[in-house]
matplotlib code that plots the C-alpha trace (Angstrom):
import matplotlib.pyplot as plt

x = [-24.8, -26.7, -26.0, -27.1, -30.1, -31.2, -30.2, -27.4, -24.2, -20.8, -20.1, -22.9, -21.5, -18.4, -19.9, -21.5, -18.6, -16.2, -18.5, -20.4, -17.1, -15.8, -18.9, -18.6, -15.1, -15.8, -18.9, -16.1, -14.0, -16.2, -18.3, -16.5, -13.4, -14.4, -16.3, -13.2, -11.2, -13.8, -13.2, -9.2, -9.3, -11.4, -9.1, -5.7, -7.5, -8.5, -4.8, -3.7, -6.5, -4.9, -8.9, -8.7, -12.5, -13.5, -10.7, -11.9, -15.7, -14.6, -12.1, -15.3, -18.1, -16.1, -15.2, -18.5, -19.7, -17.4, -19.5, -23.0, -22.7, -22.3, -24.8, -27.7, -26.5, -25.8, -29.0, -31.2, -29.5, -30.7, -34.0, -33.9, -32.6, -30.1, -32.3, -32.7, -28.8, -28.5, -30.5, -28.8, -25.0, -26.7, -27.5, -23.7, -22.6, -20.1, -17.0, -17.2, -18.0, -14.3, -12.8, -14.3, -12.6, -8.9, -9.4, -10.4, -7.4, -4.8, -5.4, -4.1, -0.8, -0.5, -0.8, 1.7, 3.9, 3.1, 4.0, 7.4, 8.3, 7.9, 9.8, 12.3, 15.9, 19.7, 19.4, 15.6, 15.6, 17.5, 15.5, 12.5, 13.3, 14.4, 11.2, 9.6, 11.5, 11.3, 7.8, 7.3, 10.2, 10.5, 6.7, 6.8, 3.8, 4.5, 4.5, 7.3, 9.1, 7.7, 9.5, 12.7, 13.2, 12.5, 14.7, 17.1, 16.6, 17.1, 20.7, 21.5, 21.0, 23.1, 25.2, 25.5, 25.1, 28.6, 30.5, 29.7, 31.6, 34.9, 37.4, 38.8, 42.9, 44.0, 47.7, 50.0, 49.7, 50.8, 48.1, 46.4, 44.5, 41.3, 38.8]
y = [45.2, 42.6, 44.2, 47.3, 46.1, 44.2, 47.7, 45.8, 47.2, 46.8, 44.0, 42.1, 42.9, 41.7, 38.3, 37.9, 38.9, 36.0, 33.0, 34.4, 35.0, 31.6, 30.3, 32.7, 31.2, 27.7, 27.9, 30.0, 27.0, 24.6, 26.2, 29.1, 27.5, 24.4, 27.0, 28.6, 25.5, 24.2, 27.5, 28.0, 24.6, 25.6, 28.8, 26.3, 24.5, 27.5, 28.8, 25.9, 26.0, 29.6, 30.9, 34.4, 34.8, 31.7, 32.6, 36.0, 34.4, 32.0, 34.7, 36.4, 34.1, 32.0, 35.5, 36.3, 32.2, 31.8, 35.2, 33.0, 31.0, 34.7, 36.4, 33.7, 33.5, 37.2, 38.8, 35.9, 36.7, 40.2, 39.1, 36.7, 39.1, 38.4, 36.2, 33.6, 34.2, 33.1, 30.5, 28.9, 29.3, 28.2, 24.8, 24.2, 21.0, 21.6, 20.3, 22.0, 25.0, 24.2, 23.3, 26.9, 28.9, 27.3, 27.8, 31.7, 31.7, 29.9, 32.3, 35.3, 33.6, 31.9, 35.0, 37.2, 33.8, 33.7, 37.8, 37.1, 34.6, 36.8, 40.1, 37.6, 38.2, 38.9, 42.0, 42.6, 39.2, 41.5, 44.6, 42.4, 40.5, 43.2, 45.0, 41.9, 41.9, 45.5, 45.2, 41.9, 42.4, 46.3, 46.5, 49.4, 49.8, 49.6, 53.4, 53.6, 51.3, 52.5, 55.9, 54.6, 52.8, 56.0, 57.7, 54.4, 55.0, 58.8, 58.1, 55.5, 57.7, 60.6, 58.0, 57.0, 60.8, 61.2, 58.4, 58.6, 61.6, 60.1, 58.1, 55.0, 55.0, 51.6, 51.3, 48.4, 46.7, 46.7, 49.0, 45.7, 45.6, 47.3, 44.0]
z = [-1.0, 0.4, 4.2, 2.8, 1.5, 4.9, 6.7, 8.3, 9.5, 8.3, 10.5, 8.9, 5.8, 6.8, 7.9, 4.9, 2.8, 3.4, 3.0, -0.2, -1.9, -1.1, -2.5, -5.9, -6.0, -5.7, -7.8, -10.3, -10.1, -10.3, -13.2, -15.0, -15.4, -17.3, -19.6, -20.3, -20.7, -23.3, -25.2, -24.7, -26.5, -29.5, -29.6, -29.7, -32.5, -33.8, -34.5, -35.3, -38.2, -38.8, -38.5, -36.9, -37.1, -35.3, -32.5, -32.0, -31.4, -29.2, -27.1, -26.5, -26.4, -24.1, -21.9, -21.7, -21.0, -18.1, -16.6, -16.7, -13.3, -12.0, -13.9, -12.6, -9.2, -8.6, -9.2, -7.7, -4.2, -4.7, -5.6, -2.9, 0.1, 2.6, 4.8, 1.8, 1.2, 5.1, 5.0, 1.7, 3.2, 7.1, 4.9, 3.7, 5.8, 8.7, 7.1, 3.8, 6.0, 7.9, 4.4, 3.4, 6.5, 5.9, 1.8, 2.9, 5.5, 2.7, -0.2, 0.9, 1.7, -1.6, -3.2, -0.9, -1.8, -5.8, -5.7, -3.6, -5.9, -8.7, -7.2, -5.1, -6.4, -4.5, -4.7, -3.2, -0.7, 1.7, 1.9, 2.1, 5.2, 6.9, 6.4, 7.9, 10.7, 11.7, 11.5, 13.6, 16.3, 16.2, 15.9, 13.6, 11.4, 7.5, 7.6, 9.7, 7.1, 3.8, 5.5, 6.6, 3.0, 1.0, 3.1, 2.2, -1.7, -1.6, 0.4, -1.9, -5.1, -4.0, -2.8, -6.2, -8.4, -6.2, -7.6, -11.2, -11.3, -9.7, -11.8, -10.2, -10.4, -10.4, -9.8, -11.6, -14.4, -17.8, -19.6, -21.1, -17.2, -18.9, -18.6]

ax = plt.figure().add_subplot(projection="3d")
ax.plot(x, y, z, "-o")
ax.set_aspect("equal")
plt.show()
C-alpha cells in the first residue's frame, strides 16, 4: 500500500515489503505478545476461579490489546508516506539490519520444518522425498509432480477397488489359523 501510495512499482513494493514486516513482527514479539501473555494469565486464573464472565472479557480485551502496537503503528506510516517509512527503517543500525535478513531468510524454513514435522509419518516420509528429489535432480517443476502423484493415487485406488473383491486362500493349518 505504501508503494501504491508513492506511485511506486511492484519492485518497490517488494523492497519495502520484507523489512516492514520484519519490523511488524519484531515489534509483534516484542509488544503484542507480552500483552497476550499478561491476559492468557488472568484467563488461567480466571478458570481456575471457575468465572466464565471475567474469562470471556479478558479472551477479548486481551485479543483486541495485543492488536494496539499495530493499530498506532499502522496508520501513522500511512499518514507519514513512504519517504518517512524509508527514512525510519534507513536509521535501523547495520547489524540489526543483518540479524533482520537471516530472521526473514530462517522463517520460512522453520515453518516448511514445523509443517513436515506435523504431516511426517512411514507412510508419507517416502512420497515426500521423492517429490524433493524429482524436483531438485530431475528439475521438474511442482506441476509436473503434483501430476505424476495424482496419477500415483488414482493407480493406487483401483489398485486397491480390485483387491477388496478377491478372497485370500491360505493353505495349511488347522482351521484355528484365523488371527
Amino acid at each position: 500500500a505504501l508503494a501504491i501510495e508513492a506511485g511506486a512499482g511492484p519492485e518497490t513494493a517488494l523492497a519495502l515489503g520484507l523489512p516492514i514486516s520484519t519490523v511488524m513482527l519484531a515489534l509483534n514479539s516484542v509488544l503484542s505478545a507480552p500483552i497476550m501473555l499478561v491476559f492468557t494469565h488472568l484467563m488461567d486464573k480466571d478458570i481456575e476461579e471457575g468465572n466464565i464472565g471475567k474469562f470471556k472479557f479478558h479472551y477479548f480485551f486481551g485479543g483486541y490489546a495485543s492488536f494496539l502496537p499495530r493499530l498506532v503503528v499502522i496508520p501513522c506510516a500511512f499518514y507519514f508516506g513512504s519517504e518517512a517509512v524509508v527514512g525510519l527503517l534507513s536509521q535501523i543500525p547495520e547489524w540489526l539490519q543483518t540479524g533482520i535478513n537471516i530472521s526473514g531468510g530462517i522463517i520460512p524454513a522453520l515453518g516448511f520444518a514445523m509443517l513436515a514435522q506435523m504431516i511426517m509419518d512411514k507412510k508419507i516420509a517416502p512420497f515426500f522425498f521423492i517429490g524433493f528429489f524429482a524436483v531438485q535432480y530431475l528439475s521438474l517443476n511442482t506441476t509436473a509432480i503434483a501430476i505424476f502423484a495424482l496419477a500415483y493415487v488414482v493407480l493406487m485406488f483401483f489398485k486397491e477397488k480390485d483387491q477388496k473383491g478377491k478372497v485370500a486362500v491360505v493353505e495349511g493349518g488347522d482351521g484355528l489359523d484365523e488371527f
